[in-house]
C-alpha positions as a Markdown table, in Angstrom:
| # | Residue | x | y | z |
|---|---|---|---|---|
| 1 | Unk | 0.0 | 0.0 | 0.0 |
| 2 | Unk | 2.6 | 2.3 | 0.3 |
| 3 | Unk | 4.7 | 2.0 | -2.6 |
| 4 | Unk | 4.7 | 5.0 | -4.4 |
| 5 | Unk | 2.1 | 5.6 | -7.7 |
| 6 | Unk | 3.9 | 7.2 | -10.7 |
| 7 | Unk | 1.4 | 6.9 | -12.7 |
| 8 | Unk | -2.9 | 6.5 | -12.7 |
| 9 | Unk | -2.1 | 2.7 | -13.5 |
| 10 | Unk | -0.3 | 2.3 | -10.5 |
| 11 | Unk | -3.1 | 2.8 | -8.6 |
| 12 | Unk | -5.1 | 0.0 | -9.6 |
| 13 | Unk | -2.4 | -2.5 | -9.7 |
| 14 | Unk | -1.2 | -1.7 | -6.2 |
| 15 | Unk | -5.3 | -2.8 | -5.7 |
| 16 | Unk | -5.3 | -5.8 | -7.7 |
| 17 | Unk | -1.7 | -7.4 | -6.4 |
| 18 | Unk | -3.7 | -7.0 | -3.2 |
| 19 | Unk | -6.7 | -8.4 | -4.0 |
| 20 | Unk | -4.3 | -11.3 | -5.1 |
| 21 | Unk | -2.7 | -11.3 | -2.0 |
| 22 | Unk | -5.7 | -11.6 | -0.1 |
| 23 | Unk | -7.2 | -14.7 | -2.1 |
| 24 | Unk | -4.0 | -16.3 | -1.9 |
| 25 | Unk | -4.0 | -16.4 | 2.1 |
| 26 | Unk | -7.6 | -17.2 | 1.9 |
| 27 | Unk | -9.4 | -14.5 | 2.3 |
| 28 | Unk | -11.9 | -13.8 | -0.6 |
| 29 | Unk | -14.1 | -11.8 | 0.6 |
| 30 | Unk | -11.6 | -9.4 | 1.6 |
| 31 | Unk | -10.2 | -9.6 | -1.8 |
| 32 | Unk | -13.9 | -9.3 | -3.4 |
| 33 | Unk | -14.7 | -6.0 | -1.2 |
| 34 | Unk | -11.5 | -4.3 | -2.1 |
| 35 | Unk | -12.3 | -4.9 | -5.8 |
| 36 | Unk | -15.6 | -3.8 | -5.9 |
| 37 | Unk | -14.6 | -0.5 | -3.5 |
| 38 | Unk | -12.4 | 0.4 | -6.5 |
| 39 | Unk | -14.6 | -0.6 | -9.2 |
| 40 | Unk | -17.2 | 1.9 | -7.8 |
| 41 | Unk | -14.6 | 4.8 | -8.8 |
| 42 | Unk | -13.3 | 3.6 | -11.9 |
| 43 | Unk | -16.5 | 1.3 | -13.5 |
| 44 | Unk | -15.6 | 1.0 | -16.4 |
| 45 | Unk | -12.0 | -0.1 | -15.9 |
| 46 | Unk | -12.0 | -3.8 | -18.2 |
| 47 | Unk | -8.9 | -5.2 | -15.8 |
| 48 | Unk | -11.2 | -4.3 | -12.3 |
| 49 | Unk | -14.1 | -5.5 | -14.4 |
| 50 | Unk | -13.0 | -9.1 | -14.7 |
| 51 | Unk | -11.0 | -9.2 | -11.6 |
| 52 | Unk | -14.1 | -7.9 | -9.6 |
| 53 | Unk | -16.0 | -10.8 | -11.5 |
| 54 | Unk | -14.0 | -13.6 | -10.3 |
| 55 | Unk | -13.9 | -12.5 | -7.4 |
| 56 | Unk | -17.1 | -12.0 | -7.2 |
| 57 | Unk | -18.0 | -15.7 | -8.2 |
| 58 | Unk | -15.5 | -16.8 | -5.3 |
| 59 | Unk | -17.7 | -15.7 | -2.6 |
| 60 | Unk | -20.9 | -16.9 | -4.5 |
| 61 | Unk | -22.3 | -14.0 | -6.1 |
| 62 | Unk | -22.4 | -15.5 | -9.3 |
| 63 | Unk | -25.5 | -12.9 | -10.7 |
| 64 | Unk | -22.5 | -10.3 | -9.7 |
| 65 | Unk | -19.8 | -12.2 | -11.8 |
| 66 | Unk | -22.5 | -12.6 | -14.3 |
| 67 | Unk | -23.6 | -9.5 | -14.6 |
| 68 | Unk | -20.1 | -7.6 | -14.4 |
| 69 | Unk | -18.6 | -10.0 | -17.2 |
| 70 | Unk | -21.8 | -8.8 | -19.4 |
| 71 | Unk | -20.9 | -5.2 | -18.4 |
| 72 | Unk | -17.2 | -5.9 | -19.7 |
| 73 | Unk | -18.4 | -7.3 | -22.7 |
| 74 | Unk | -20.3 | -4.7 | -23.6 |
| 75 | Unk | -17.2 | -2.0 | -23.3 |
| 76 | Unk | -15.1 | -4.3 | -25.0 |
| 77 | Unk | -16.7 | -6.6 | -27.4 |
| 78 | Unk | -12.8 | -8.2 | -28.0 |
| 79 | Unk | -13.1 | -9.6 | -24.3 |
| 80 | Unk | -11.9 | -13.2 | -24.8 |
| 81 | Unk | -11.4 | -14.0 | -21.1 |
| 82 | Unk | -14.9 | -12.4 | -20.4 |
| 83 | Unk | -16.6 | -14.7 | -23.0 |
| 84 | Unk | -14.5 | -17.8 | -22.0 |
| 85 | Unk | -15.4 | -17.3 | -17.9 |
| 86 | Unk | -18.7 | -16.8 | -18.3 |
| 87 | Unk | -19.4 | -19.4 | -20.4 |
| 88 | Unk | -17.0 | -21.7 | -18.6 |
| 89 | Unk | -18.9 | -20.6 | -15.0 |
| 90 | Unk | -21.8 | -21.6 | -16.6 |
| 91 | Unk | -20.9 | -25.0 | -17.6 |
| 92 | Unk | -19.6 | -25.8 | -14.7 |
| 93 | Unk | -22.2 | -25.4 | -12.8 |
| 94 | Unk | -24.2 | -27.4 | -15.5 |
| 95 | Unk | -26.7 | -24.4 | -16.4 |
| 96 | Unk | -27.9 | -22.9 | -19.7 |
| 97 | Unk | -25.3 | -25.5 | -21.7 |
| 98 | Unk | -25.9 | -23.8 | -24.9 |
| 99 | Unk | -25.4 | -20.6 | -23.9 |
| 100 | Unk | -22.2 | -21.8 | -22.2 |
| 101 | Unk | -21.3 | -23.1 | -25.1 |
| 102 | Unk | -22.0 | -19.9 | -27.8 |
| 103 | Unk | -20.0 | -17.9 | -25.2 |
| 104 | Unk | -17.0 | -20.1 | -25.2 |
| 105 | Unk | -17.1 | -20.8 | -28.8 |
| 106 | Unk | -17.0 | -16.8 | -29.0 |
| 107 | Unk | -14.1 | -16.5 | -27.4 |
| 108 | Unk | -12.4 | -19.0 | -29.0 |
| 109 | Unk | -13.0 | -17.2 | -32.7 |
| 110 | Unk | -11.0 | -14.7 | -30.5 |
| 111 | Unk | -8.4 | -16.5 | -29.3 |
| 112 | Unk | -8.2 | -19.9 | -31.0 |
| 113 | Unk | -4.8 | -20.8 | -29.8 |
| 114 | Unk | -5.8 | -20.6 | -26.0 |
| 115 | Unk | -5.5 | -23.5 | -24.1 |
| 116 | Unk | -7.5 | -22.3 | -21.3 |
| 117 | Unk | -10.1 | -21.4 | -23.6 |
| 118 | Unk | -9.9 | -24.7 | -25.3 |
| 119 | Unk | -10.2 | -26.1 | -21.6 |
| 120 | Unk | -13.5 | -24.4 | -21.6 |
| 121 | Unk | -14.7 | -25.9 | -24.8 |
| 122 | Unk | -13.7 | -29.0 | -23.7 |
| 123 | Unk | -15.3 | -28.8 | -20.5 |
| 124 | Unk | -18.9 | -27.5 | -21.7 |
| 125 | Unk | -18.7 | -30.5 | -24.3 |
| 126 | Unk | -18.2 | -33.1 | -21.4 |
| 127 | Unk | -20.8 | -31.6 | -19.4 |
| 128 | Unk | -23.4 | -31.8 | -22.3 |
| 129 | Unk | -22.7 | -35.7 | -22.5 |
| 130 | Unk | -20.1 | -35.5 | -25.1 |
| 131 | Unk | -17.2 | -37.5 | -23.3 |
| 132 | Unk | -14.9 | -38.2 | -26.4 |
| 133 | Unk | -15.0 | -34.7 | -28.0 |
| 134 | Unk | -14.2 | -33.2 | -24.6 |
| 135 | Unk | -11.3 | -35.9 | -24.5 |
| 136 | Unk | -9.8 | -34.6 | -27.9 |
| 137 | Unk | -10.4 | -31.1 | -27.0 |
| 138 | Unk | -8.8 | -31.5 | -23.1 |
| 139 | Unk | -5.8 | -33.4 | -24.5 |
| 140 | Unk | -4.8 | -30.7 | -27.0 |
| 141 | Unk | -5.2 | -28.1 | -24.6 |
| 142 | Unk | -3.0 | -30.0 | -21.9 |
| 143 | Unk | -0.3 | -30.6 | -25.0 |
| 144 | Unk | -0.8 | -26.7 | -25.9 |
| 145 | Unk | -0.6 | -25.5 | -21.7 |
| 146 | Unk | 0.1 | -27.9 | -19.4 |
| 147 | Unk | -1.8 | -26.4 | -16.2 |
| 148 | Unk | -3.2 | -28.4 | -13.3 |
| 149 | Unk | -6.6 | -27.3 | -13.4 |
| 150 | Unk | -6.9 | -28.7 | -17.0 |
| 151 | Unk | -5.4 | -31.8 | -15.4 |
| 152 | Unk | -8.0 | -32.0 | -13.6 |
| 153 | Unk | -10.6 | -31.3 | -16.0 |
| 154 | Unk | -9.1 | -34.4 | -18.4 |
| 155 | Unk | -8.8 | -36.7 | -15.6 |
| 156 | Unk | -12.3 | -36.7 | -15.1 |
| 157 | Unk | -13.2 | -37.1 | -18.4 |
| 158 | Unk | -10.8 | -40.0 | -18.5 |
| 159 | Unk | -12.5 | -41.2 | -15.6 |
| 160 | Unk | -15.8 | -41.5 | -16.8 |
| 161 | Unk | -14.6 | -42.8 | -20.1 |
| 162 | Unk | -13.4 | -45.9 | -17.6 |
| 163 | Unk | -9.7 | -45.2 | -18.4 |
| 164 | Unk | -8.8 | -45.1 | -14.4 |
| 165 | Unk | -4.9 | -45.8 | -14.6 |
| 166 | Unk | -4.8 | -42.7 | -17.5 |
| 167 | Unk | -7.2 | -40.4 | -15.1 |
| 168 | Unk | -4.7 | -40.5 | -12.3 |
| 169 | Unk | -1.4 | -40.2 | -14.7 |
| 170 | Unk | -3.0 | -36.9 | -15.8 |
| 171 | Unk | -3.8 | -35.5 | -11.9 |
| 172 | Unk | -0.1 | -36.8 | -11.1 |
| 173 | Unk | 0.6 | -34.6 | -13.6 |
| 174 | Unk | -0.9 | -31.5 | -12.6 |
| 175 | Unk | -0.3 | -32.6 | -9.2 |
| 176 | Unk | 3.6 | -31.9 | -9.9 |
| 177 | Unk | 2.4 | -28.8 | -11.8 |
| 178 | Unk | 0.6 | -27.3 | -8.7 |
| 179 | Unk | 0.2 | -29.4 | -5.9 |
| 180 | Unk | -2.2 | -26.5 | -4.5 |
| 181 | Unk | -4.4 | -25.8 | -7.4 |
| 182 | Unk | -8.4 | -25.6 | -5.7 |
| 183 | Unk | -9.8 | -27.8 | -9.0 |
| 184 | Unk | -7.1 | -30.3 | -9.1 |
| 185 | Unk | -7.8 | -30.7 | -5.0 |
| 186 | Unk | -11.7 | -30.7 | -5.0 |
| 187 | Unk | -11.7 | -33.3 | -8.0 |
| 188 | Unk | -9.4 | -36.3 | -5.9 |
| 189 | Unk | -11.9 | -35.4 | -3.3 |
| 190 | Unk | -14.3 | -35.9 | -5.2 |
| 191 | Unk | -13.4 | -39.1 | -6.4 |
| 192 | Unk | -11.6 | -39.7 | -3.3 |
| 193 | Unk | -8.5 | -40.6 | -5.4 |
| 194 | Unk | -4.8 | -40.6 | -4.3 |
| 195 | Unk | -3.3 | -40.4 | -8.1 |
């Protein structure tokens, strides 16, 4: 907090390394409060925008994430990462599929090389039922990013494709990727699964 601002921009990443900070030690409704405090004097700021969102959806107040991704849209019509969270918070709470899917599909026109995007598609295609696309689509984007939280994405689908040995190579995988990463955790638990 008291490093010095040379600039405007300082100001609101001074805020967001915070924000960071505080959902990092576990503490994200701290970090969702300081957010939204400086959204309110900068709202149409695209980086507070999306940062506010997720925060947002952290403490449960997905309509907020919701609506404040359709806000950032709406500035910035470009707004890959808008597009792919919202569709991807959508899927994977397994409402409005096809929506989830538009959205995500959107932002991959805008960023077709993404792997966390492709993640997304992935995802929304294994929670409509469609277990061997979302394989295809999950193993590219682990080959394109390796990332635990796809890890943990694939391993599922490998799971309930009956491929048990290859599900828990893939979360050993991410496991030495992040050991910490919230997806990768709540998925062995889950499955309550020692990969």
């Amino acid at each position: 907090r008291s490093a010095p601002e040379r600039g405007p921009d300082d100001v609101r990443l001074k805020v967001q390394a915070e924000a960071q900070l505080l959902r990092e030690h576990k503490q994200p409704a701290a970090s969702y409060q300081l957010l939204a405090d400086e959204l309110q004097k900068d709202p149409d700021d695209e980086g507070l925008l999306y940062d506010t969102a997720m925060a947002a959806e952290r403490v449960g107040k997905v309509d907020e994430m919701e609506r404040l991704l359709r806000q950032l849209i709406g500035i910035n019509p470009e707004a890959a990462n808008a597009y792919n969270a919202l569709g991807y918070s959508l899927a994977d709470r397994g409402v409005r599929l096809p929506e989830a899917k538009q959205l995500i599909e959107k932002a991959v026109q805008l960023e077709p090389d993404d792997g966390y995007i492709q993640d997304s598609l992935g995802w929304v295609e294994f929670k409509m039922g469609r277990p061997q696309e979302a394989r295809r689509l999950l193993e590219g984007a682990f080959k394109s990013r390796p990332d635990a939280e796809i890890a943990a994405h694939l391993g599922e689908v490998l799971w309930a494709l009956g491929q048990r040995d290859e599900a828990r190579a893939i979360w050993r995988e991410g496991q030495k990727l992040n050991p910490d990463n919230e997806t990768l955790l709540n998925t062995l638990k889950r499955f309550q699964v020692k990969p």
